[in-house]
N, C-alpha and C positions, 0 to 999 in steps of 0.2 A: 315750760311752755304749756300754755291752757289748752285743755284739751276740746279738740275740734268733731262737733255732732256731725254725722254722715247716713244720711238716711239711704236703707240699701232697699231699690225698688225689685220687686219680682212678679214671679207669675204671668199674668196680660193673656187677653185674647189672643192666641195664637198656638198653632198646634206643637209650639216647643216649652207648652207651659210648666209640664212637670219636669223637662229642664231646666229650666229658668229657675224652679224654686231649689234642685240638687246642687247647682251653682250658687246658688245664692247664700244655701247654707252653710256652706264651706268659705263663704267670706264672713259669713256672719260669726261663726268659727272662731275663723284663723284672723281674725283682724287684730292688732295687736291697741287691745283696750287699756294700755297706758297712755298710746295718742289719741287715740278715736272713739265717739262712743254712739253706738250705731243702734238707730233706729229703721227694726224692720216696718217696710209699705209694699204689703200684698194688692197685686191686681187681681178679681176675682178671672173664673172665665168668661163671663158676662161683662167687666169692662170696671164694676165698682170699688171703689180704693179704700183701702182698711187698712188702719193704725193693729200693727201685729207685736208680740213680745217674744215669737220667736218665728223661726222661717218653716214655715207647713203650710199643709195643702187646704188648713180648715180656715175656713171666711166666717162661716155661723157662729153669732156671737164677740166676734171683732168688733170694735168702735171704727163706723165709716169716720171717713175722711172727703173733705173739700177743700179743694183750691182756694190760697187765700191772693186774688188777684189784684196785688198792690206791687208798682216795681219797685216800689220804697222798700216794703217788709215782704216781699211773697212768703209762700212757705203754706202750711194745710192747716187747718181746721176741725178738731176732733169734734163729730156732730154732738158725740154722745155728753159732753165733759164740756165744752166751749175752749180746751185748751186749744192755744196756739203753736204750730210747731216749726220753727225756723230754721231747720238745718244749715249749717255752715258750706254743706257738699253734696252732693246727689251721686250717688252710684249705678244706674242702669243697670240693671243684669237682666233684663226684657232681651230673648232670643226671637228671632224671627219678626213677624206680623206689628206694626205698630211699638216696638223695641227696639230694632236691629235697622231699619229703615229710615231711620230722621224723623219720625215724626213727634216718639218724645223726648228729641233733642232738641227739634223746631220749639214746643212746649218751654223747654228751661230756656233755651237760648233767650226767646222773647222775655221773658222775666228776669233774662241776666243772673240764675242761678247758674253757679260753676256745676260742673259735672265731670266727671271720670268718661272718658271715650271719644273717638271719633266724631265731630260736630254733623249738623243736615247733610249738607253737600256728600259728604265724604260716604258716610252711612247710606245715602240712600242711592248712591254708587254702587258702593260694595255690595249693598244688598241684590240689587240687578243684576241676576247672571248675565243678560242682555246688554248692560249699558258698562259694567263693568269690563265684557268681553272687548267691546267696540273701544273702549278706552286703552284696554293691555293691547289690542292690535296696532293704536295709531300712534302707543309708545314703541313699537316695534318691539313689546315684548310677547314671545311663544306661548304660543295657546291653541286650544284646539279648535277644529275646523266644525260651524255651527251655521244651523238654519233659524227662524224664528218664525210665528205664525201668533196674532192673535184669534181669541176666541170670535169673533167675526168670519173669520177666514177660514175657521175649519172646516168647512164643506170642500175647500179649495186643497186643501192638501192628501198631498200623493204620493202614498209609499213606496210607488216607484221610481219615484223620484228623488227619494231621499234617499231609496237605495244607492241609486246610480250616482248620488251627491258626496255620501258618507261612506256609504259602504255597508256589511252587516258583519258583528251586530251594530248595533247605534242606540245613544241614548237619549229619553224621554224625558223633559226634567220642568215642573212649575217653576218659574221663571223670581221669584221673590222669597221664596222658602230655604229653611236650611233643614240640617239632622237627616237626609234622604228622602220628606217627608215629599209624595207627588213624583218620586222619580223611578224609572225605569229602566230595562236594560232589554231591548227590542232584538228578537236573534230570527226571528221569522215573522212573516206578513198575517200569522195567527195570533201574536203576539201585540203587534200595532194596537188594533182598535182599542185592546183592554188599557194600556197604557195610556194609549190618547186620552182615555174618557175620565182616567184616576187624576193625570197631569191638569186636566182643564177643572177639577174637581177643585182643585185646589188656588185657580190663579187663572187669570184670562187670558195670559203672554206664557207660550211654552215653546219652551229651548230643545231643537235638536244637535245632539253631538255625535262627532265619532268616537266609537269606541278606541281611548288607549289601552291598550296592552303594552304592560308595565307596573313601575313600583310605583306606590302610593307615597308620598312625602309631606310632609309639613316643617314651617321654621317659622318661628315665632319673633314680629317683630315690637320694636318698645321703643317709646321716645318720639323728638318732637324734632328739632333744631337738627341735633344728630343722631336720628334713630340708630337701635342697634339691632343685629340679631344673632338670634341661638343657631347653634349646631342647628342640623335636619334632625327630623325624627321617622322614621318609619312605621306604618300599621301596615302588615303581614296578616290578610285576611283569611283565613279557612276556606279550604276549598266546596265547603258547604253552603255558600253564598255566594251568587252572580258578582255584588258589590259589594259597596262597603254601605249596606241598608242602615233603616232606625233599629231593629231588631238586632244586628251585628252590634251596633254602636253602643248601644243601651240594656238590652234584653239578656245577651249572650252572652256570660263571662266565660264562653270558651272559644268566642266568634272571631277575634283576635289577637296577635303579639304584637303590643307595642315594644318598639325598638329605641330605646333612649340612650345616645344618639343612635341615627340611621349607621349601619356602614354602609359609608363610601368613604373613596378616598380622598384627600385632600382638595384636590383641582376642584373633584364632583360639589365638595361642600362649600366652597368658595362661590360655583358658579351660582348656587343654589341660594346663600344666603344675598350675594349680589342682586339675582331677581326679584326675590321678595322684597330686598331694600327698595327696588324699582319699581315694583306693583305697586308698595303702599304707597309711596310718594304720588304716585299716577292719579292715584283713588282717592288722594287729600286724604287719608287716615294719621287718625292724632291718636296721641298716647299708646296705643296696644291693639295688635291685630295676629292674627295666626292666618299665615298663606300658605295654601295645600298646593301641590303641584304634584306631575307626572316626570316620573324617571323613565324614558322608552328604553327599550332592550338596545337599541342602535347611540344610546348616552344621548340620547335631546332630553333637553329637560322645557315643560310645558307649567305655565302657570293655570292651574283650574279656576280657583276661586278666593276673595278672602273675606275671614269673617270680621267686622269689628266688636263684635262681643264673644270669644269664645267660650267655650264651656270650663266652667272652675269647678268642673263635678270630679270623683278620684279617680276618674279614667282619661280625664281629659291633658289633653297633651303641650296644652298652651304651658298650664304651671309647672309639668314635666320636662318640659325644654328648660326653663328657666333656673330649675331644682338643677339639673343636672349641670346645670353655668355657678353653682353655690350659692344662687337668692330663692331661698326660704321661701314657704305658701305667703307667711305673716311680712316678710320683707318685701317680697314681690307688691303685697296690697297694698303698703304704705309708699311703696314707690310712685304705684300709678296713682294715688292721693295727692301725692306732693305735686309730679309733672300735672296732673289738672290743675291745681288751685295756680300752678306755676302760668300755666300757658292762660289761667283766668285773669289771672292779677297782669300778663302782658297784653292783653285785649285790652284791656279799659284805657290804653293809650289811644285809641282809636277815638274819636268822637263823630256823634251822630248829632250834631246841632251845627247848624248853616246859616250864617247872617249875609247875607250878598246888598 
């Protein structure tokens, strides 16, 4: 079988860039180069696109790149060289801002390049703490109890009100952002304004929650027709942090125990991976997504959030659920290679041409 180019994108304006790139490296990695032969495309953090030869954080000196806007042949353009570059596959590992959102899904979709992930619609669902929540409530699936405010409106909002809504403490959260980045944990009315003004720093829609007290959960789901999913996992955060911050996530390798699997016991992990099979479906998420949810002390379990691009860095818990199911970093990647190009090649049954 010819071996198929997959250019793996990273980096992108967005404050989870130098996640983007720790992920990205570790597929650039583990990807198993007797199928696939993979071309890195760094975003800088200014927004410009550079042909890379390996996955870092340096842009100076890169041969830019441009869009070659043909739906015949798209693909890029090395400014420096006049090469042409066609990829066979597109792999997004763009977290957050302009990534994680549809919009450089909307980009490939219009050009009819295949790609690895969840399509517009679904992406820029998931991405909405806001619009995601509103969709897990009117699937009747658990979730927590939330306010919302745009930036217009913040003169209007009242932390008495939120009190007596949520309760204390309560969380603060930019409303489009992942990694914690914009989010807060509000325990007194001293507390408020600093939150407000970080949340709105970051996003113009900002989400209030009530605080759960409880475990912290993740299940990793996979698949299209018949998604599957992983056992739970658990993250067991240090009592040295309010949450589960960027700093916890990223910074502190002693900030938490991940638990592969979770324990619970059976029923719990059934209930757990049924939800998440429910959320994605809810949220149109294609190929691979990781859903966090809350275990409350009273056994409700709460769906938080889902990503469709989780993090592939060594901490990260998406290829940890999967590892512990017996698929490999390098079998996992080539799986969700194959279900894209799978779910590509069954779209083109579709037609967009109308003679009436």
């Amino acid at each position: 079988m010819a071996i198929k180019s997959i250019a793996i994108i990273f980096g992108g304006k967005s404050v989870e860039h130098q996640i983007s790139i720790n992920s990205a490296r570790n597929i650039f990695e583990y990807i198993d180069k007797s199928k696939f032969a993979p071309i890195p495309i760094g975003i800088s953090p200014k927004g410009d696109w550079f042909l890379k030869t390996t996955v870092d954080d340096t842009f100076e000196g890169c041969d830019p790149l441009a869009l070659i806007l043909s739906t015949q042949k798209p693909g890029f353009k090395n400014l420096a060289t006049n090469e042409v570059i066609t990829p066979d596959i597109i792999f997004p590992v763009l977290h957050g801002t302009d990534g994680e959102d549809g919009s450089i899904q909307g980009l490939l979709e219009a050009f009819e390049l295949p790609f690895v992930g969840t399509g517009v619609l679904g992406s820029a669902l998931s991405m909405s703490k806001l619009y995601s929540k509103k969709l897990l409530e009117s699937a009747n699936i658990p979730t927590s109890k939330f306010l919302t405010y745009t930036f217009s409106e913040k003169n209007t909002i009242d932390f008495d009100y939120l009190n007596a809504t949520l309760g204390l403490p309560f969380m603060v959260k930019a409303a489009n952002l992942g990694s914690s980045v914009g989010v807060a944990k509000v325990k007194s009315k001293d507390d408020f304004n600093k939150a407000l003004e970080e949340a709105f720093r970051f996003d113009n829609v900002v989400l209030f929650e009530e605080y759960i007290s409880g475990r912290e959960l993740e299940c990793s789901v996979m698949g299209n027709r018949e998604p599957i999913a992983s056992l739970p996992a658990e993250i067991v955060i240090s009592k040295d942090y309010e949450f589960y911050t960027y700093e916890a996530k990223y910074l502190d390798p002693n900030a938490v125990e991940l638990k592969v699997p979770a324990d619970v016991d059976d029923v719990v992990a059934k209930q757990i991976q049924h939800l998440s099979l429910r959320a994605y479906k809810a949220l149109g998420c294609e190929d691979f997504s990781r859903v966090d949810l809350f275990l409350k002390d009273n056994g409700e379990i709460l769906v938080n959030e889902i990503n469709t691009i989780p993090g592939f860095t060594n901490s990260s818990m998406f290829p940890m659920m999967w590892q512990e199911r017996g698929i490999s970093f390098t079998d996992l990647i080539t799986k969700l290679i194959d279900m894209a190009l799978t779910k590509y090649q069954e779209k083109q049954r579709v037609s967009n041409e109308y003679q009436p």
